[in-house]
Every structure is written in structure tokens, then in C-alpha cells.
C-alpha positions in Angstrom: 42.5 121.3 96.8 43.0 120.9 93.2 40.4 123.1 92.3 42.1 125.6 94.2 45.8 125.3 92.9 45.5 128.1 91.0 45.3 130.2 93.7 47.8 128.8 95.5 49.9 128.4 92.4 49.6 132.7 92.2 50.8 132.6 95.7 53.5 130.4 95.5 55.0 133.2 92.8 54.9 135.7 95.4 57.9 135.6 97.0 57.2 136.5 100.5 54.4 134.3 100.6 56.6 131.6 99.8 59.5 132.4 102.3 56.7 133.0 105.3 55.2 129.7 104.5 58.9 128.3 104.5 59.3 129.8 108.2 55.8 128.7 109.3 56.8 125.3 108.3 60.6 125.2 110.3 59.4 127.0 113.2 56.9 124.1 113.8 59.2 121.5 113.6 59.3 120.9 116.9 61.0 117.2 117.5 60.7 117.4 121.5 57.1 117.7 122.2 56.6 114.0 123.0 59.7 114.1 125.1 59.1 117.8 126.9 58.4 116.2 130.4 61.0 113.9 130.7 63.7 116.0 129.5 62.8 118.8 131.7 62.9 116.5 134.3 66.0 115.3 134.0 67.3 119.1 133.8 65.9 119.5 137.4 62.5 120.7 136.9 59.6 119.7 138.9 55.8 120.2 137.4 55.4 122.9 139.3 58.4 124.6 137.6 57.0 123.6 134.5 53.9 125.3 134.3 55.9 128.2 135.4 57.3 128.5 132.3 54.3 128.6 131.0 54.0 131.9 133.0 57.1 133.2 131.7 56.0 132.4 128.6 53.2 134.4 129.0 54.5 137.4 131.1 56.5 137.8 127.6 54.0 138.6 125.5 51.9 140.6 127.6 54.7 143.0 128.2 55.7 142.9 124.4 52.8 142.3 122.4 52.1 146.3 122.0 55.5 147.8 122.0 56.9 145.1 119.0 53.5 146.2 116.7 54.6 149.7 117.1 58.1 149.2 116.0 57.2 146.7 113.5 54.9 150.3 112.0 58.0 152.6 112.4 60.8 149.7 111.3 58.7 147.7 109.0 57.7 144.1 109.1 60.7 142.4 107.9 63.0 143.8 110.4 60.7 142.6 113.6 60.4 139.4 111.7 63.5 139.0 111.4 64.0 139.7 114.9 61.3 137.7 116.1 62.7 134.7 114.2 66.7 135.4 115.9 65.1 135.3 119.2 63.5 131.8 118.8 66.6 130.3 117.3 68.1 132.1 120.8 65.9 130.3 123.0 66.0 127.5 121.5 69.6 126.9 121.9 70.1 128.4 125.2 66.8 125.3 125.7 69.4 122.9 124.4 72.1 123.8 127.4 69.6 124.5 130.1 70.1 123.5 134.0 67.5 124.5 136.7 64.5 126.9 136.7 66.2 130.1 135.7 67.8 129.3 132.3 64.9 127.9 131.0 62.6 130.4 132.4 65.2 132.9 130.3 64.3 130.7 127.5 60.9 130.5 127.7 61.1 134.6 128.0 63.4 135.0 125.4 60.6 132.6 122.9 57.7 135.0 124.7 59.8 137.8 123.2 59.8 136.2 120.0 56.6 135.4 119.1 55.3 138.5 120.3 57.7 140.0 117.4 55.4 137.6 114.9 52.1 137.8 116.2 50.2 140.2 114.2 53.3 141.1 112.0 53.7 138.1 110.0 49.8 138.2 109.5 50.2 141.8 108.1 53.3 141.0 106.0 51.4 138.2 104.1 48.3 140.5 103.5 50.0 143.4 102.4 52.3 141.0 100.1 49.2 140.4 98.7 48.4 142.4 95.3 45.8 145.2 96.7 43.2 144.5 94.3 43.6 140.4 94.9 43.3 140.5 98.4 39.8 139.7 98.8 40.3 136.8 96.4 43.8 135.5 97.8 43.6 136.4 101.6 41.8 133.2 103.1 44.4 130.9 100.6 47.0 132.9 101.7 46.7 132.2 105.4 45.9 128.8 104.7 48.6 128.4 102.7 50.5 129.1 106.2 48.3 127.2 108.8 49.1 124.3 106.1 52.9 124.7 106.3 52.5 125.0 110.3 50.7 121.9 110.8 52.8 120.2 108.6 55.8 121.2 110.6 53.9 119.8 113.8 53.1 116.8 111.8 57.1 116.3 110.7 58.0 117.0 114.3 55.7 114.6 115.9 56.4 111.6 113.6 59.9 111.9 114.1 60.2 112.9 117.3 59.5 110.0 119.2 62.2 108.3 117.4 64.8 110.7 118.3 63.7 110.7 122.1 64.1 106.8 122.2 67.6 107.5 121.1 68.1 110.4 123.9 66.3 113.0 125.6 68.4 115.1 124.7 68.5 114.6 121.1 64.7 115.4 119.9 65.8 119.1 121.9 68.8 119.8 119.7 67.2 118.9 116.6 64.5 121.6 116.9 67.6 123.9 117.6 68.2 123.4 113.9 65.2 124.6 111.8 64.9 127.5 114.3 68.5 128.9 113.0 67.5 128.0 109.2 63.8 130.0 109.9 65.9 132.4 111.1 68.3 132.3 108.3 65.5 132.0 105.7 64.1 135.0 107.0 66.6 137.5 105.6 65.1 136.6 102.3 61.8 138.2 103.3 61.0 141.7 100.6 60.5 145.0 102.6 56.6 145.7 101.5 56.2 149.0 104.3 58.9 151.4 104.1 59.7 152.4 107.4 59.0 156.4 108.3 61.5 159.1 107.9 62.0 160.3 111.9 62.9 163.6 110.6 59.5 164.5 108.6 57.2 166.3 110.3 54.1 164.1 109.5 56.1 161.0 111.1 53.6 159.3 113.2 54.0 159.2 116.7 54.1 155.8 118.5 51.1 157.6 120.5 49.2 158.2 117.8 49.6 154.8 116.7 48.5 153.7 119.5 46.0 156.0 119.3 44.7 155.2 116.3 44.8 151.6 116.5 42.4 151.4 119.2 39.8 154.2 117.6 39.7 151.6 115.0 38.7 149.2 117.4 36.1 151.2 119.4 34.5 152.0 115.9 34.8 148.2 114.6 34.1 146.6 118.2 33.6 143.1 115.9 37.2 143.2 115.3 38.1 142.8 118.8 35.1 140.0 119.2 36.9 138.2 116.3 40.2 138.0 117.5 38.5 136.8 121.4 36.5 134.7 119.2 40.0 133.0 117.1 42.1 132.6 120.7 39.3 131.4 122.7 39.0 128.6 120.0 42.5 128.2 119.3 43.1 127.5 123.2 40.0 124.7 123.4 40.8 123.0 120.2 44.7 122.9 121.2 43.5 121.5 124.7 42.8 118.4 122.7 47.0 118.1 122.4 46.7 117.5 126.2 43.7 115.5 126.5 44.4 113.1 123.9 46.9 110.9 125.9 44.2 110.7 128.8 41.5 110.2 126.5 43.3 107.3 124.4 44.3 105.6 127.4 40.7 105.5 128.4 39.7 104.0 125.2 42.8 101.1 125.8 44.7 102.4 123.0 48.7 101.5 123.5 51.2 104.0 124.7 53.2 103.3 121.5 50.1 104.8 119.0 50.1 107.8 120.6 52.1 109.4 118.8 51.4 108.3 115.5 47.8 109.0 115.8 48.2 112.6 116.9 50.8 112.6 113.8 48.1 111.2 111.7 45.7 113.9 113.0 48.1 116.6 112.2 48.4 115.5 108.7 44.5 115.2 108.7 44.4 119.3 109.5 47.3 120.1 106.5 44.8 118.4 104.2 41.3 120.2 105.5 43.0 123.5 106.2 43.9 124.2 102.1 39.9 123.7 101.9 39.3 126.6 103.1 38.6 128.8 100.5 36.4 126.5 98.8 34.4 126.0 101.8 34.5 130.2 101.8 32.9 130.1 98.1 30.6 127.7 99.2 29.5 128.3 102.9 30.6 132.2 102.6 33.1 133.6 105.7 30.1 133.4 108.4 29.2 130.1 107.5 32.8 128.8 107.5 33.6 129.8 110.9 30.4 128.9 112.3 31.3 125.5 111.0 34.6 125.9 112.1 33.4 125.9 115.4 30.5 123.4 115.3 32.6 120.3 114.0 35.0 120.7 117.0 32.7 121.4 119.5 30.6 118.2 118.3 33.6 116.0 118.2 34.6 116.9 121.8 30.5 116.4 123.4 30.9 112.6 121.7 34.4 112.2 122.9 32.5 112.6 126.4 30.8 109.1 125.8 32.6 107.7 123.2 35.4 104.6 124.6 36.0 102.7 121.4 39.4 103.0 120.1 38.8 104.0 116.5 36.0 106.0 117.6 38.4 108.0 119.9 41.2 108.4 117.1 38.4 109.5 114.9 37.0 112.1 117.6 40.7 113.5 118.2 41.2 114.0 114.6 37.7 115.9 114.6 38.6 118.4 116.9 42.3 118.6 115.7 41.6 119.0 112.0 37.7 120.5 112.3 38.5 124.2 113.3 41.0 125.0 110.8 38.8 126.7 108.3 38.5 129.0 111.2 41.8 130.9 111.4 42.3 132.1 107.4 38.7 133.2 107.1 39.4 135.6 110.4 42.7 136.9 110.1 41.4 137.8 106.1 38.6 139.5 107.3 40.0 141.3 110.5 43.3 142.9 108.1 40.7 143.5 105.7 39.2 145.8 107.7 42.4 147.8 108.9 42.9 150.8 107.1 44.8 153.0 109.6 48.6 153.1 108.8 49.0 150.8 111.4 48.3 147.4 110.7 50.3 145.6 112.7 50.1 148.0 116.0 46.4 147.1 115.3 46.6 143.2 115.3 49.0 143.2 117.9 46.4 145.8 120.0 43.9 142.5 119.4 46.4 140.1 120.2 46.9 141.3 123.6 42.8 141.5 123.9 42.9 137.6 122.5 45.8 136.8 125.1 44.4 137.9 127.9 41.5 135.6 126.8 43.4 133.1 126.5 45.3 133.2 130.3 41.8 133.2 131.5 40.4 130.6 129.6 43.1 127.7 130.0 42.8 127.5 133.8 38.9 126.9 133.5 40.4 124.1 130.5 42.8 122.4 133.4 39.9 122.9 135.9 37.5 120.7 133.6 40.1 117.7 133.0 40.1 118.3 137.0 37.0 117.3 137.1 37.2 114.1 135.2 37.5 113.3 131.1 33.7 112.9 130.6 33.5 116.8 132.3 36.4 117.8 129.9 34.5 116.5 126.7 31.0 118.4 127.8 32.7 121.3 128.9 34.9 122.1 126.1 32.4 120.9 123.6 30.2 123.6 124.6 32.0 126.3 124.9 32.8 125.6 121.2 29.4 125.6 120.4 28.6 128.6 122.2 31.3 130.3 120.0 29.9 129.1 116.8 27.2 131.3 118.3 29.2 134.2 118.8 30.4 133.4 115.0 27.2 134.0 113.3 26.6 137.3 115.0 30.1 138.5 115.1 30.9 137.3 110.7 29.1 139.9 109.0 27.0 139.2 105.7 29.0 140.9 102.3 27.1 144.1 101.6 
């Protein structure tokens, strides 16, 4: 990393850099993840309810994803940000006060709405932010610079929040309701970088020619859309891990009490690897990166399979957690790199909806492998990850 300070010195002057990694890092802070089950459980909810949510969740985005890109083109980014941000700190207070299935399915809808608002805008926000003839230099820093502050956040939340939920269930909840109001807050600060169009000029785009537009650009670049299916299909398998762990420490005999700490430890492991990411850029190049990206992962689950010692386990978990996250900044660089449409974040949120659709069909096969016992889970997982480092070498073009 210190090699690379520089960069990330030159980003840190850039004020909306600085104020979307600021965001990353509250909205991640999310105290009640150790806790989720019980609390919800106490609130009435059976488990059958809770993976509803999950639906809810979903349904959200699906019917979103689209229409918030468009607006964010006609409104600019901030304002949808800004949007997006109001409607987590929404949902996570109503979260806070929630009885029964139907307030926190409104929640869960209300934080579907929300990160529908982000996905794809705050990606284009940070890369148009970006001086125009630095972006090839700063773009994989940049979203590093923001996986960083994210995983930091997760690590914050999941150190202290198994504290909190000793206290009370209800207390790790309330506290996340805080740094979604201040992300919120902080978001105002965020520098308009598209003007929004004039409705009255004649050469106003249309929404439908957005639209339109957006997905010539993907019939043209069909690579774009295999790199987006590519970044959610390995987003969702190394994330598994986040679920698997418990069952998979257990197995090794590791105490209930460590499991928190090591998947906190795991998380910090990720902040560290993920600001190596343009170095491993210089050195490996973008293909080789994610091909890597994918391989290290994908390995670490196959051995997890086999592997019952402790440290070996903790080791293995870390693998997969930290392993992939050269991944993400080397893809979302080169997939807004290639936009050049007028509607950048129409475009990513066009892909979005191709990558979330992967993803709803991809995480029952990921429940149906734990199904099938821990060593299945390991093999499974671990080569579908290797069958995407695959896809990686043939879908990361060569620089011309």
C-alpha cells in the first residue's frame, strides 16, 4: 500500500471521492449481523418469514433497478444518492420498531429501494469524479479505495457487535440506525459532477432512448454484460462464505465465542488486500488480476472441503473472504470505462439487473449445496469459482 499512497493520496483530495468512501464506510456498519436471528425472532418471525425478506429484498430491486438509473441520468447522481442513502436510514429505523412480518417486509422493501438508488450510481459518480485524463490511472484505486471503507465498516460492525447483542437484542439494531442517518447526512456534501437535462430543450433525451441506448451498448459490447454476471456470480459464492463459516468452524471444534472475532479478523484481512489492488493491476495487468481474483477463492473453498484443523479453517475463511477482492475495482474500472453513451448509470444499472437476476438464481443452488452436506458445499462452490476464473481470462480483454 505504501507504494501506492500517492494515488490514494490524489484521491483523498477529491472531494467526492472522499465523502463516497465516508458513506461506504457508515453504511457498512452494521452492529446486528451476529444478532439478526435472534432478534427477528423475538419480533415474531419464524425462518420461513425470514428468508422472505430476503424476497422482499429482492422483489425491490428487480422492480427499481432500471427506473432509478434513468432518473439518476435525467436528475443527476447526487440527487438519487442522496435518495438512495434517506431510504436506508428509513428502513433502518422503521427495522428498529418492527413487529410481525409486514413492517419488516416494508423495511426490507424500503432498503431494496435504496440500494437500487446506489447500485450503478455511486459506481458512476466516483468515475466521473475522476479527472478524465486520470481515469485509467485512478479507476481501480478509486474503487478500492471504496471496497476498503466497506469492509472496514463490516469489520467495525462485526467486532462490536457482539458486544452490544450481549447487552440486548435490541441494542446492536438501533446502533446501526445511527450511521445510516449520518451516511445519509454526509451525503448532502456530495458535488453535482452531471448536470441534469433541461426538460424543455429539444435534444433532452428521452427515458426511451436511454433505455435504448444503454442496451445497444451492451448488444455491441456483449463482454460488458459477461463482466457484470461474472462480478455478482462471484460476489454471491465468496459472500456464501458469511454463512458457511459458523458451520464450517463448528466442524473444525472451534468455540462459539471466536466466531465472531475471526470473521472480524477476516474482514480486516480483505481492507488490507483490497488497497493492493492496483499494484497487483501493474503487475498481473486487469485479466490476470481477476483471474486471480477468482482462483484464490475458489482454491481456498476445494481445501475447506477436507481441511478440519482449526487454524487451517480460520485460515481457509480468510482466503475466500479476503482472496476475491482484487476482483471488484479492476471490473467496475473497466466496465465504466467502456461506457460512452450519455447514460452511464442507466447502463450499469441495465447490468445490474442482468447481474441480479444471476444472483436470485445462483443462491438457491448455494443453499442447495450446504443441503447436501459441508464437504459438498466446499467442492461445489470451489468450482464454480474456478470455472469463473475461466470465464475471466476470456471475458478481460488484453490492452491494445
Amino acid at each position: 500500500m505504501l507504494r501506492d499512497w500517492p494515488l490514494y493520496r490524489t484521491l483523498l483530495r477529491i472531494p467526492n471521492v472522499r465523502t463516497l468512501a465516508l458513506t461506504q464506510f457508515l453504511t457498512s456498519l452494521i452492529f446486528y449481523s451476529t444478532v439478526i436471528v435472534a432478534f427477528e425472532q423475538s419480533r415474531g418471525l419464524d425462518y420461513t418469514q425470514m428468508f422472505l425478506l430476503e424476497s422482499a429484498l429482492a422483489a425491490a430491486i428487480l422492480l427499481f433497478e432500471v427506473p432509478t438509473g434513468l432518473l439518476a441520468d435525467r436528475w443527476g447522481y447526487r440527487r438519487m444518492l442522496i435518495l438512495g442513502q434517506g431510504l436506508f436510514a428509513m428502513g433502518s429505523l422503521l427495522y428498529v420498531f418492527a413487529y410481525g412480518f409486514w413492517m419488516f417486509a416494508l423495511a426490507s422493501f424500503l432498503y431494496g429501494i435504496g440500494l437500487a438508488c446506489l447500485s450503478g450510481c455511486d459506481s458512476a459518480m466516483l468515475y466521473e469524479s475522476l479527472p478524465p485524463d486520470d481515469r485509467e490511472r485512478l479507476g481501480t484505486a478509486g474503487f478500492s479505495l471504496t471496497g476498503a471503507a466497506a469492509s472496514a465498516g463490516f469489520f467495525c460492525g462485526l467486532t462490536a457487535g457482539s458486544f452490544l447483542g450481549s447487552v440486548s437484542l435490541v441494542l446492536p439494531v438501533a446502533a446501526t440506525a445511527v450511521p445510516m442517518v449520518l451516511a445519509w447526512l454526509v451525503s448532502f456534501r456530495l458535488r453535482p459532477v452531471d448536470a441534469a437535462p433541461d426538460p424543455s430543450s429539444e435534444e433532452t433525451p428521452t427515458s426511451l432512448s436511454m433505455l435504448g441506448s444503454a442496451f445497444q451498448l451492451i448488444r455491441r459490447e456483449p463482454a460488458l454484460a459477461g463482466l457484470r454476471v461474472l462480478s455478482s456470480a462471484s460476489f454471491a459464492i465468496i459472500n456464501a462464505v458469511l454463512w458457511y463459516n459458523q458451520p464450517f468452524f463448528a466442524r473444525a471444534g472451534i468455540p462459539v465465542l471466536w466466531f465472531g472475532p475471526l470473521t472480524a479478523a477476516a474482514m480486516a484481512m480483505r481492507t488490507l488486500v483490497a488497497v493492493q489492488a492496483p499494484q497487483a493491476e501493474r503487475r498481473l495487468g486487469a485479466r490476470g488480476t481477476v483471474v486471480v481474483a477468482c482462483l484464490v477463492p475458489g482454491l481456498a473453498w476445494v481445501a475447506l472441503a477436507g481441511v478440519q484443523a482449526p487454524v487451517g479453517v480460520a485460515l481457509l475463511v480468510a482466503a475466500v473472504v479476503a482472496g476475491g477482492s482484487w476482483g471488484g475495482p479492476v471490473i467496475s474500472k473497466l466496465v465504466n470505462s467502456r461506457i460512452d453513451n450519455g447514460a452511464r448509470a442507466t447502463t450499469l444499472s441495465a447490468l445490474s439487473l442482468l447481474g441480479n437476476i444471476m444472483g436470485l438464481g445462483l443462491n438457491p443452488l448455494i443453499g442447495w449445496a450446504g443441503d447436501l452436506g459441508l464437504s459438498y458445499a466446499g467442492l461445489g462452490l470451489g468450482g464454480a469459482m474456478l470455472l469463473l476464473a475461466g470465464a475471466a481470462f476470456f471475458l478481460v480483454r488484453k490492452p491494445t
